[in-house]
Residue frames as qw, qx, qy, qz and C-alpha x, y, z in Angstrom:
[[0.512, 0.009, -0.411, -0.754, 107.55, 93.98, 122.05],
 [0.512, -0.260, -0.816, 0.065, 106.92, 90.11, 123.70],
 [0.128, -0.255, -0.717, 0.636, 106.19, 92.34, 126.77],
 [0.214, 0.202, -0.107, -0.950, 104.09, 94.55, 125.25],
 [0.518, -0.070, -0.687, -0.505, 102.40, 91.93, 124.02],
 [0.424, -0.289, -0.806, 0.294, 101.65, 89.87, 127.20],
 [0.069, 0.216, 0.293, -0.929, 100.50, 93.10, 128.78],
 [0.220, 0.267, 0.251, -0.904, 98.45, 94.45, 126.90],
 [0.530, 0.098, -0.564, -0.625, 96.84, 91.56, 124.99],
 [0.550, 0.139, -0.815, 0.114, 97.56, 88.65, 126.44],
 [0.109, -0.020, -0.596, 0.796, 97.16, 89.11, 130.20],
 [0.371, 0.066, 0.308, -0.874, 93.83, 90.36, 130.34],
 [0.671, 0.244, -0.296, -0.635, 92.33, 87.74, 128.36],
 [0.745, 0.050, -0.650, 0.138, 94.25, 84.77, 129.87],
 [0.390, -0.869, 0.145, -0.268, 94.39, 86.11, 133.63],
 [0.714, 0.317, -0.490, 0.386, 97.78, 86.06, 133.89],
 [0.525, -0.839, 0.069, 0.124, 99.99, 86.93, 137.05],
 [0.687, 0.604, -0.194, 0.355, 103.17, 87.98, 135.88],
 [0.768, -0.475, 0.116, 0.413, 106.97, 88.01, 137.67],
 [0.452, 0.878, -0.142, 0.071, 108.84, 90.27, 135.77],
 [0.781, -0.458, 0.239, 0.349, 112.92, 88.90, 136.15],
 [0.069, -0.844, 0.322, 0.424, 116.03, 90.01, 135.02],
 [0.891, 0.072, 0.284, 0.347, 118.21, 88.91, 132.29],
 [0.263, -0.863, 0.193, 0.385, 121.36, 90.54, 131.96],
 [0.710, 0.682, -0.164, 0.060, 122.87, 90.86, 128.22],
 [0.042, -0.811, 0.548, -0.200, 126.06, 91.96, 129.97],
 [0.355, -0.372, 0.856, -0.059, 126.43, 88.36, 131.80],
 [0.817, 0.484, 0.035, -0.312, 124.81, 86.78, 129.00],
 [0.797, 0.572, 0.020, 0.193, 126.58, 87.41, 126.41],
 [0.721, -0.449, 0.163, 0.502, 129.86, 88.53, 128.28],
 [0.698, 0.633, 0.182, 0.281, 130.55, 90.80, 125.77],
 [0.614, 0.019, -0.136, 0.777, 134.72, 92.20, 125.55],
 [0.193, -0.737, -0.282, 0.582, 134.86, 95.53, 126.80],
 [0.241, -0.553, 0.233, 0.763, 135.91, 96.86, 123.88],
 [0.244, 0.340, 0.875, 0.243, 133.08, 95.75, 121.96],
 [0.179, -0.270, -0.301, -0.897, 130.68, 97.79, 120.21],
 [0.446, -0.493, -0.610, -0.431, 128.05, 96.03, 122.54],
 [0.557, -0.265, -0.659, 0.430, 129.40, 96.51, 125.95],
 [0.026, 0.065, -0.108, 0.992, 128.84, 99.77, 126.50],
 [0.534, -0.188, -0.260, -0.782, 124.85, 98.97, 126.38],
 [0.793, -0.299, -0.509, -0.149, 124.95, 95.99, 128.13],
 [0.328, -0.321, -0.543, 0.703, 126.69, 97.35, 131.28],
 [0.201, -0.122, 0.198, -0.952, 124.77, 100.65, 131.30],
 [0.735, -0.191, -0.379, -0.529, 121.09, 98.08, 131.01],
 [0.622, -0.115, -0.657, 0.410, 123.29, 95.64, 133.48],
 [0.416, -0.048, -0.590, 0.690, 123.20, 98.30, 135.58],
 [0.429, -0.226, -0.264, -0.834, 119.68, 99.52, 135.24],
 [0.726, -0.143, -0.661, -0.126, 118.94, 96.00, 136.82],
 [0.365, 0.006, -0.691, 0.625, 120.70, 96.51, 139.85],
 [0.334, -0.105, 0.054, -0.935, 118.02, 99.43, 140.45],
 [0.730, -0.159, -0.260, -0.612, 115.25, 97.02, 139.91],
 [0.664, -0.159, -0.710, 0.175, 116.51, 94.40, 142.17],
 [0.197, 0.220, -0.550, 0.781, 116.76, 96.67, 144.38],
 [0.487, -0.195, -0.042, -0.850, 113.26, 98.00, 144.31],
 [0.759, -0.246, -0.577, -0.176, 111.68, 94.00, 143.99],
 [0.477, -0.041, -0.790, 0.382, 114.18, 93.54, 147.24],
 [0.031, -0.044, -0.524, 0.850, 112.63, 96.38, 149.25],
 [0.439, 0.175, 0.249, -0.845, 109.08, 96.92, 147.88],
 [0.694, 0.109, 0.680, -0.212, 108.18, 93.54, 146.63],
 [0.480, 0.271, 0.710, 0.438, 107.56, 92.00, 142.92],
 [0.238, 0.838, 0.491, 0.024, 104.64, 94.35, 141.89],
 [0.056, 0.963, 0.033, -0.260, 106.96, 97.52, 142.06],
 [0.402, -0.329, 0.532, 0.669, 109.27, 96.09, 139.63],
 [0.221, 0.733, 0.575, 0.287, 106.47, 96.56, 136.63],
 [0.359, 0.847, 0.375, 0.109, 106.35, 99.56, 136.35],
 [0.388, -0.612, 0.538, 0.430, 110.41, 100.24, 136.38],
 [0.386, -0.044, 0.701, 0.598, 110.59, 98.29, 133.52],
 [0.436, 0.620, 0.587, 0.283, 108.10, 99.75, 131.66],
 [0.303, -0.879, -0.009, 0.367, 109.72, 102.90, 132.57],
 [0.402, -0.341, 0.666, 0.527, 113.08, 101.50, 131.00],
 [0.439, 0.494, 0.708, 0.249, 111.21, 100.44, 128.19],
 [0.215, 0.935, 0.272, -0.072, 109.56, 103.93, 127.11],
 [0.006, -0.870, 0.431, 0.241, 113.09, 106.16, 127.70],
 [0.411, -0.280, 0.787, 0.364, 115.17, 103.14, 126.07],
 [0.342, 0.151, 0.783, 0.498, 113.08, 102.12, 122.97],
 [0.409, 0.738, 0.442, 0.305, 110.80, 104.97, 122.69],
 [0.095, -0.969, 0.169, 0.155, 112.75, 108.28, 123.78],
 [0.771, 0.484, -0.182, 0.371, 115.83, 106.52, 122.54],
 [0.341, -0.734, 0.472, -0.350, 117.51, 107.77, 125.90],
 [0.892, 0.146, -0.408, 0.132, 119.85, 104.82, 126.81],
 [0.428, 0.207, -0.435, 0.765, 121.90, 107.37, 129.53],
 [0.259, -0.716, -0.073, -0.644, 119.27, 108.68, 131.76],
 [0.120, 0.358, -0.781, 0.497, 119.68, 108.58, 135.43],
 [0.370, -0.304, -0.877, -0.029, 118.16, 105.96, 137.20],
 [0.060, -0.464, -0.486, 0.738, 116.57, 108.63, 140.10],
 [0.465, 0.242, -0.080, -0.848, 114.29, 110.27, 137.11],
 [0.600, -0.154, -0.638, -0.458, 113.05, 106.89, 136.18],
 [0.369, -0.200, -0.842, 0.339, 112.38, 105.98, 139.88],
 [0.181, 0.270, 0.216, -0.921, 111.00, 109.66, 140.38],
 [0.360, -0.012, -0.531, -0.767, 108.82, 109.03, 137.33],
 [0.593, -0.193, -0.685, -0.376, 107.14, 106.12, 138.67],
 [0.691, -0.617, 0.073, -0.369, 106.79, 107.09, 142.44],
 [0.952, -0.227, -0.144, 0.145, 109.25, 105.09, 143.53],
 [0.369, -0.865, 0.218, 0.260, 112.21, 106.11, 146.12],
 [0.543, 0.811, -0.188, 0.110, 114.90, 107.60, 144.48],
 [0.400, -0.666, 0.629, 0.016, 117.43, 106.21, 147.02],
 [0.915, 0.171, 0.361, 0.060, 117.08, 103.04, 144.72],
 [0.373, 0.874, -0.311, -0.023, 119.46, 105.25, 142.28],
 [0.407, -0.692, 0.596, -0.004, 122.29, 103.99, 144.98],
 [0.918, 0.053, 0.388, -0.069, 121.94, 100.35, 143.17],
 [0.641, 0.762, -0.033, -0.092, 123.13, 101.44, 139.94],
 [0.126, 0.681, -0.706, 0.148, 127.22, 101.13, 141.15],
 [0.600, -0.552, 0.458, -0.354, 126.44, 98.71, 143.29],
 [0.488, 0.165, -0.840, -0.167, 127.65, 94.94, 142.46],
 [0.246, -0.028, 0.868, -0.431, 126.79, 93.62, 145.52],
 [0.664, 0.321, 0.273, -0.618, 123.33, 93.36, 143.40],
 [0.506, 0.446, -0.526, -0.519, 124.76, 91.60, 140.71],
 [0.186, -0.119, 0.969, -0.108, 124.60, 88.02, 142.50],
 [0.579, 0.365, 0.520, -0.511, 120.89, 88.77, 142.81],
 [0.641, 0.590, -0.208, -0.444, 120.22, 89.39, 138.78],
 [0.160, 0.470, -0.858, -0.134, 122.58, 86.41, 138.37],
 [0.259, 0.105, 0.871, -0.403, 120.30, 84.29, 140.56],
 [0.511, 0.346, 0.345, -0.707, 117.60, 85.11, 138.83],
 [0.263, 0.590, -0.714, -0.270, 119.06, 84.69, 135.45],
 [0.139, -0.345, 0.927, -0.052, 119.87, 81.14, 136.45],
 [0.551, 0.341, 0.626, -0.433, 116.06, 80.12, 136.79],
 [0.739, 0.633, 0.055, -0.223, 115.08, 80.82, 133.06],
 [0.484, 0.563, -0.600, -0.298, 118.41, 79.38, 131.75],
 [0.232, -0.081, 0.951, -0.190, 118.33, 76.47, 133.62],
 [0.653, 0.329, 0.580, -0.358, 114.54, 76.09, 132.26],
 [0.522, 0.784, 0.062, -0.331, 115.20, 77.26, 128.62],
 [0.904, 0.172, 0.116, 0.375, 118.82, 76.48, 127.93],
 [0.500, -0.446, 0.190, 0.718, 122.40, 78.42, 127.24],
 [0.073, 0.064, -0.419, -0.903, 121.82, 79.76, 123.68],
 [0.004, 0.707, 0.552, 0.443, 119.15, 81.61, 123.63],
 [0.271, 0.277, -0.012, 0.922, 118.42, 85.05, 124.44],
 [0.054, 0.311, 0.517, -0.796, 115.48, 87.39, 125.87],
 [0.726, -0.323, 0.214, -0.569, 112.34, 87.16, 126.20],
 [0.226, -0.054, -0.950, 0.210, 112.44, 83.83, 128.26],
 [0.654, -0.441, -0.116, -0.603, 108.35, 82.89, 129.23],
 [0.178, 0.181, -0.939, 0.234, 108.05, 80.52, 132.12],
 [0.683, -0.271, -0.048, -0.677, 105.03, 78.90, 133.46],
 [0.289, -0.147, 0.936, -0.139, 103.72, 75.74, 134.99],
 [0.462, 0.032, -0.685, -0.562, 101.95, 73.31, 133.04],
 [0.796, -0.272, -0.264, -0.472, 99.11, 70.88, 133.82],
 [0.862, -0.172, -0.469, 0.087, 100.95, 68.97, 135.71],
 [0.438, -0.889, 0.131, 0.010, 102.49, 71.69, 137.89],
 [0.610, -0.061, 0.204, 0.764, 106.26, 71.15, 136.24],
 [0.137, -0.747, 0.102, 0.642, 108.02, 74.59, 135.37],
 [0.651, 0.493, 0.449, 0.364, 108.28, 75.07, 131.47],
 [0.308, -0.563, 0.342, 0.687, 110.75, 77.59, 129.83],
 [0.655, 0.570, 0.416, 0.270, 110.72, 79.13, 126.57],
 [0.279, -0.290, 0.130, 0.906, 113.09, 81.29, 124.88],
 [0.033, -0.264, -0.708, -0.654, 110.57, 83.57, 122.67],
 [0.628, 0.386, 0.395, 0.548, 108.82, 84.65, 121.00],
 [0.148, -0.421, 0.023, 0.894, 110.65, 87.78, 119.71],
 [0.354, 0.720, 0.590, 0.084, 107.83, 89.55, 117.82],
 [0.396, 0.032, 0.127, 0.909, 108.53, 92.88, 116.08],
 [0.221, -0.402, 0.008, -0.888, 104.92, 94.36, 116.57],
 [0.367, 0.031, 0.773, -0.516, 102.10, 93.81, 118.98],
 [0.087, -0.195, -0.837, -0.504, 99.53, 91.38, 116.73],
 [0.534, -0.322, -0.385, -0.681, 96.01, 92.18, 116.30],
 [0.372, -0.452, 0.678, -0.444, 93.99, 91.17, 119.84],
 [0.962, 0.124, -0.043, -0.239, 92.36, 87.89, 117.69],
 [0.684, 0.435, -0.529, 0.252, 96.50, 86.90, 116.61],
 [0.060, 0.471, -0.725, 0.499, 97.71, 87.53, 120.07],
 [0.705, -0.171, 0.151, -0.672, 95.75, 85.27, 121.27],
 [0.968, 0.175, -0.061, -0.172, 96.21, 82.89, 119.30],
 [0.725, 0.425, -0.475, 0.261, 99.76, 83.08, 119.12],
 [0.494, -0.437, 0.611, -0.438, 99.62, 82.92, 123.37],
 [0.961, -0.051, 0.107, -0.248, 97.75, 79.67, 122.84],
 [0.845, 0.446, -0.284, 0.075, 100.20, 78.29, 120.25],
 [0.370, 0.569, -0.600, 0.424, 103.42, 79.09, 122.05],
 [0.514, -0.398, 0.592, -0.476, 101.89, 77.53, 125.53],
 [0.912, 0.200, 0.109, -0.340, 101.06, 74.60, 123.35],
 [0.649, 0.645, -0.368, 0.163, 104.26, 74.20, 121.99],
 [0.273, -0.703, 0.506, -0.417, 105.95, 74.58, 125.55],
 [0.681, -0.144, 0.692, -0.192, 104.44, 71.14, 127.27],
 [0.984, 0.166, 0.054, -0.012, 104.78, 69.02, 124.51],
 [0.718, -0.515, 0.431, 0.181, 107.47, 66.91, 125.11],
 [0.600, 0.183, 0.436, 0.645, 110.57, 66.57, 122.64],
 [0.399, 0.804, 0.315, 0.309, 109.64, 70.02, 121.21],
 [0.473, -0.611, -0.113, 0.625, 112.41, 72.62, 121.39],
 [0.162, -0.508, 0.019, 0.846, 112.70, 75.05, 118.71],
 [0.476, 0.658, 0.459, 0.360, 111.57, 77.48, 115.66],
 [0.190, -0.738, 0.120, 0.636, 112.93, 80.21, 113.61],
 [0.697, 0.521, 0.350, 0.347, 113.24, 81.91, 111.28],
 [0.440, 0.133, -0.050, 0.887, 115.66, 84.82, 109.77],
 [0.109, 0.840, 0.475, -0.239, 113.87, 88.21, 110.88],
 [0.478, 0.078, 0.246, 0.839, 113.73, 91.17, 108.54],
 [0.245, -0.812, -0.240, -0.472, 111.91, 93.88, 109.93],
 [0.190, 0.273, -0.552, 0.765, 112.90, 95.92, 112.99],
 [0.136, -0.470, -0.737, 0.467, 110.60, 96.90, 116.18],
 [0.180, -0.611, -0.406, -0.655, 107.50, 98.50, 115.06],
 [0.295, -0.229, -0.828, 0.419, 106.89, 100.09, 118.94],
 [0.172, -0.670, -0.569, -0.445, 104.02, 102.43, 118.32],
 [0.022, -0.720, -0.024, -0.694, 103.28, 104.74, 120.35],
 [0.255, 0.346, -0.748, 0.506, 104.78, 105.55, 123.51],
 [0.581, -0.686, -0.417, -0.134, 102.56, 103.82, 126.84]]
């Protein structure tokens, strides 16, 4: 939903340039193999490898619209097993990228990448991770914010402002509260 938001609210209204980077639940959150969660976080771990691949061969821009690929068959077709060569077919993009999906040799990359937003944001905390530079050209990290729909385009706004405001002031590191609503993700883009 935080991407959904930055897209299609946010972004035009704040000309962004976005970097779309990995973060990998699987080396996250290391979860035991015999966990109720691993099974999703290596088959999404390994969705990644695909998109590094693509970023390595056909630059940043042609990792957009992979993930919003993932995004549609994963949270609105509820498809969590599809093969990675129909979401590379969907979106024009060669289907030899499929090959990634076994590969580890990709997993340094998604590690590397990884590293950048926890190193800006910290160890406990989770996905979405924004990152920008601030007035003063330093890098700034936020975990957040996890939103369950996309707000109105007057709120998203505001709550772009608020959470870039919150970023560069100094000493400020967190809010939360308990959520109790799921993802509202409306209709499929």
């Amino acid at each position: 939903m935080t991407a959904r938001w930055v897209v299609d609210a946010v972004a035009p209204e704040r000309d962004l340039s976005i970097t779309w980077q990995p973060i990998s639940l699987l080396e996250k959150n290391q979860p035991a193999e015999d966990s109720e969660y691993y099974a999703a976080s290596y088959q999404t771990h390994r969705y990644l490898r695909v998109m590094e691949s693509v970023r390595a061969a056909e630059g940043d821009d042609a990792v957009f619209p992979l993930y919003w690929e993932y995004g549609r068959r994963i949270h609105h077709d509820r498809d969590r097993d599809f093969p990675a060569a129909d979401a590379l077919k969907a979106v024009g993009l060669d289907e030899r990228h499929a090959a990634a999906f076994d590969d580890e040799t990709w997993d340094e990359e998604i590690k590397k990448r990884m590293a950048v937003g926890i190193e800006l944001a910290g160890e406990d905390i989770g996905t979405p991770i924004i990152a920008f530079d601030d007035d003063d050209g330093q890098r700034v990290g936020l975990f957040g914010p996890v939103i369950t729909r996309v707000p109105t385009p007057e709120q998203s706004l505001r709550l772009w402002d608020s959470f870039i405001g919150m970023a560069t002031v100094p000493g400020f590191w967190e809010l939360k509260r308990t959520r109790t609503e799921r993802p509202e993700f409306g209709e499929r883009p």
